[in-house]
Phi, psi and omega in degrees: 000320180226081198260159182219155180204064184262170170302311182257036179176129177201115219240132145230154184194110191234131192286158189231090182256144183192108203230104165240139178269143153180185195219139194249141173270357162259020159238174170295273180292173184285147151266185182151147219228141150209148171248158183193131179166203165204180210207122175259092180238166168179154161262150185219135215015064184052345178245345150269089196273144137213163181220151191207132168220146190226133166213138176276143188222113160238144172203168161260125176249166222252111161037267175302335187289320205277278180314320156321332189258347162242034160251002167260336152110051175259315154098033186273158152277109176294143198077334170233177191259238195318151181201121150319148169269165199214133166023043183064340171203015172249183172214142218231139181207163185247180188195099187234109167251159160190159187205179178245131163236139192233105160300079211258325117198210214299309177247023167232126141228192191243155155189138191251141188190172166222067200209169174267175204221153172212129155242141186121172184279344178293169182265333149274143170225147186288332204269268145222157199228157162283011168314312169318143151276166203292120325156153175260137182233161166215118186215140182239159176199148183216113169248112211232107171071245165236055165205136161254131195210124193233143184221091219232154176210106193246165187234115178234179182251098187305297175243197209160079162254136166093016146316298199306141172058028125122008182264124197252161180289003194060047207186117188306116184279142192317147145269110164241155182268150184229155199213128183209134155213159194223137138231151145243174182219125162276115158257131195045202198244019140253351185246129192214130156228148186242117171259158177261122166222140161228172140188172202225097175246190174205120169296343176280324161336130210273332149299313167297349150101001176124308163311127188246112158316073194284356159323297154357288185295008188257115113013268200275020195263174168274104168300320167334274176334311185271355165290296202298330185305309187291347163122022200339115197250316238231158159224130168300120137226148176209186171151229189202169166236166161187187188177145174203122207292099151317304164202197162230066190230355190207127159214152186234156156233206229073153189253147148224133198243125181237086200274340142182147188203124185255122172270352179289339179261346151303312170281347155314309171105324202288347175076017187334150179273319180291021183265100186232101172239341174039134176221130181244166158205145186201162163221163183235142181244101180296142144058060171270151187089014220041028127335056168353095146115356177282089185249140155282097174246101155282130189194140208233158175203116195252129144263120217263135163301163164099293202324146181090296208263193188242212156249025196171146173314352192272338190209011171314188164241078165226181183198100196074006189084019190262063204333129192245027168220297200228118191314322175288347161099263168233181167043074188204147156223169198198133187233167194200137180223122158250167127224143206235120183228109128319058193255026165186156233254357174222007147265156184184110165277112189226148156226140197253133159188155215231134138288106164234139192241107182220156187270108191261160156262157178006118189301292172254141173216112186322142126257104200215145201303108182079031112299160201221155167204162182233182201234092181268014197117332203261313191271129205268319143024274195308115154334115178294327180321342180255020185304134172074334202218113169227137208243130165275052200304000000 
């Protein structure tokens, strides 16, 4: 709508309107969204970049939405954190991301936010997803020869109780950190592999004493190692990605996550509940059949129960009760087929559609004094120290 476009300054700023109507054959009413808002970007002498969005939001969710949000018995909104109740059965929420990027040179730059991040090639990712809402960040990335090397640090939110439908606690709802670094390597111009490490610490956490891991902040160091230095407290996770162009029109991918694994109880057979992995693998189909603008994507994603979580919300991989890799959390397996057909430059069709098999705990669940519910694995929320069985006193 409005723009400045000089050598040493350069603004854009466009208003975000945005109104959908449908209907769920499980509701009465009709659902439906309206967005309103505006969206801010600009440079300022090529190296300092930044962007911002603000938007107001009411909607009616759609069912499945609706059951996502009351099945762990959290009340979230998906994709977002805080939220109001809006006309009894709809739900109202704001929504402000923004970030900075500071080019410092031709291969480092920075960028400071508040907004989500997804790493990998996938249409899910195992590792971290924008699944979440969005989050305070601090992230560096160096592209130096055939390495790549990223470095992020996020401040999320361990609970939010007394959030759902806009009564808020009167109180800085607890903080906890995720600490991550990924490289990668181009081996030759078809192949790139990555290894990964996070972790998930909290100074509020009632092990940690109060402290904050200024170790953490260290780029290059092994968080393993200074977990374990430390009493391991924090959860450690790591493991690696890659992709490779077969040619070009066909690339295959995947992830692999590794949150603790023993091997004698792998070859044991025995189903240990602490053998916890998650695995993707997907390929993309470019132009298929020489179709212009016709892609293929496929992709299977297995998550072992128990993964992601911990002995606490502190330390969990969430963000507001929300999984901050794969929406389902745990204990799943999931096949997924899109195709996206473009066939004129301001259409664009796409279609989804997913296998999913996954293990739940209680469909509905009282929490009410001398209830029992049990803990199969799947919500990274729950203390694994509670697998299977947790008594309600």
């Amino acid at each position: 709508m409005f723009y400045v476009d000089q050598p040493e300054f350069d603004l854009h700023v466009n208003p975000v309107l945005y109104a959908g109507v449908g209907k769920d054959s499980r509701l009465g009413d009709p659902i439906f969204i309206n967005t309103r808002g505006a969206e801010i970007r600009g440079m300022i002498d090529r190296k300092i970049g930044f962007y911002t969005y603000l938007g107001e939001n009411q909607a009616r969710l759609p069912a499945y939405a609706t059951d996502y949000s009351n099945l762990y018995g959290y009340y979230v909104v998906p994709h977002q954190g805080f939220w109001k109740d809006y006309r009894k059965t709809g739900v109202d929420f704001f929504e402000a991301r923004a970030y900075i990027d500071f080019n410092l040179s031709k291969r480092i730059w920075f960028q400071f936010g508040h907004d989500r991040t997804f790493i990998g090639n996938g249409f899910r990712s195992l590792i971290f997803s924008d699944f979440a809402p969005p989050s305070q960040y601090l992230r560096a990335n160096a592209k130096v020869w055939k390495l790549n090397y990223l470095f992020q640090l996020n401040r999320v939110t361990a609970e939010a109780y007394g959030s759902a439908g806009g009564s808020s606690s009167n109180r800085r709802y607890p903080d906890k950190y995720v600490a991550f670094h990924h490289l990668s390597v181009n081996l030759g111009k078809k192949f790139n592999i990555g290894l990964f490490e996070s972790i998930v610490f909290s100074p509020r956490d009632s092990i940690n004493g109060g402290a904050f891991e200024l170790n953490y902040l260290n780029p290059v160091i092994f968080y393993r190692a200074i977990e374990q230095q430390n009493g391991s407290a924090d959860n450690a996770i790591l493991g690696f990605d890659w992709k490779w162009i077969a040619c070009k029109q066909l690339s295959f991918y995947g992830q692999f996550v590794l949150d603790e694994f023993v091997l004698k109880n792998i070859t044991a057979g025995t189903g240990w509940w602490a053998n916890k992995f998650a695995v993707q693998a997907g390929m993309k189909y470019i132009d298929v059949a020489g179709i212009s603008n016709l892609d293929l994507q496929v992709e299977a994603n297995f998550v072992r129960p128990y993964t992601y979580s911990h002995a606490s919300n502190f330390t969990s991989y969430t963000n507001f009760f929300q999984p901050m890799a794969h929406p389902l959390g745990a204990n799943f397996y999931e096949l997924a087929a899109i195709v996206r057909y473009q066939p004129m430059p301001r259409l664009t069709f796409n279609l989804t559609s997913f296998y999913v098999k996954t293990g739940r705990d209680n469909v509905t669940q009282a929490f009410l004094p001398g209830s029992v519910f049990v803990n199969y694995g799947g919500d990274p929320n729950k203390s694994y120290n509670t697998r299977l069985l947790e008594f309600i006193n």
